[in-house]
C-alpha positions in Angstrom: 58.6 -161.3 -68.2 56.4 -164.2 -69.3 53.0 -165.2 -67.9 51.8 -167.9 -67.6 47.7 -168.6 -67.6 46.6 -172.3 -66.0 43.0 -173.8 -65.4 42.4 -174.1 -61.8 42.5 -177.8 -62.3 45.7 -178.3 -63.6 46.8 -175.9 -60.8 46.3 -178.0 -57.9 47.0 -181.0 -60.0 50.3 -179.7 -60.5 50.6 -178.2 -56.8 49.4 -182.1 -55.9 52.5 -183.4 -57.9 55.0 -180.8 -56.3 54.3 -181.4 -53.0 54.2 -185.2 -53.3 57.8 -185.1 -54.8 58.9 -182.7 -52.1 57.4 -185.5 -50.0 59.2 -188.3 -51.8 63.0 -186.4 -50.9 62.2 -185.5 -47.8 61.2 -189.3 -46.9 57.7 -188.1 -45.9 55.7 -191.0 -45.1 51.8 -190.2 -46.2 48.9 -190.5 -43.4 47.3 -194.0 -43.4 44.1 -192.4 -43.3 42.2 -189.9 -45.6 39.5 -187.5 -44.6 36.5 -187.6 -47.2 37.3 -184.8 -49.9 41.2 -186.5 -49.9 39.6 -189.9 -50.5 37.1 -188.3 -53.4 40.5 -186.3 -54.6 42.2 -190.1 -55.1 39.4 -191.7 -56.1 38.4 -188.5 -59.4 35.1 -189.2 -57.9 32.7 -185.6 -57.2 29.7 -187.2 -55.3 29.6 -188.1 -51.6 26.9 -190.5 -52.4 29.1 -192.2 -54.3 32.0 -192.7 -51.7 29.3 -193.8 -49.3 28.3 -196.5 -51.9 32.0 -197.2 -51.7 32.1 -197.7 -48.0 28.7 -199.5 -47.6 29.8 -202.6 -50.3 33.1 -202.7 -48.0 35.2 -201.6 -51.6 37.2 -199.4 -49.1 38.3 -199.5 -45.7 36.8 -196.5 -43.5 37.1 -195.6 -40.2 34.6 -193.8 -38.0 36.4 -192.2 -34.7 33.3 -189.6 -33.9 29.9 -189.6 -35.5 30.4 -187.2 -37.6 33.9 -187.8 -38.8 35.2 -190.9 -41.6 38.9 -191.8 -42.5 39.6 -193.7 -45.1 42.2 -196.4 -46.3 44.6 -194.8 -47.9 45.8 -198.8 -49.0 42.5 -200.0 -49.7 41.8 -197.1 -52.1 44.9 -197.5 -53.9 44.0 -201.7 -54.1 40.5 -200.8 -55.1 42.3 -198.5 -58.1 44.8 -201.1 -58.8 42.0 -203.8 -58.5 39.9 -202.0 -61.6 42.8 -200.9 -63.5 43.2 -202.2 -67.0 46.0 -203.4 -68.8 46.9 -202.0 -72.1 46.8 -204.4 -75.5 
């Protein structure tokens, strides 16, 4: 029997990549909307400030259906990752 050791990072990355391809066969369509730890997830970001700063220079799309609660765009993320991608030489 082998064992095999993994950071707990590169657990739930990998986890992250299972289920999305479980998602992908199955024809799961992904929510439109993200809550806020989902949003920092996509975004490799760790600070809430930091989405805020997002969401208050209108980078992202964000919805607010009770005072406590934001969704954000899962679209307008991806453009905002696409929009500050770079292209290789």
């Amino acid at each position: 029997m082998e064992v095999i050791c993994l950071e707990d990072e590169a657990f739930y990355q990998l986890i992250e990549k299972v289920v999305s391809r479980i998602k992908e066969k199955e024809g799961i369509k992904e929510d439109k909307w993200l809550s806020t730890d989902e949003a920092m997830d996509k975004l490799k970001i760790k600070s809430k400030t930091t989405l805020q700063k997002l969401r208050d220079e209108g980078k992202i799309r964000f919805s607010q259906p009770e005072r406590k609660i934001i969704l954000y765009d899962r679209d307008s993320i991806n453009d905002y990752l696409e929009k500050h991608s770079k292209d290789t030489f």
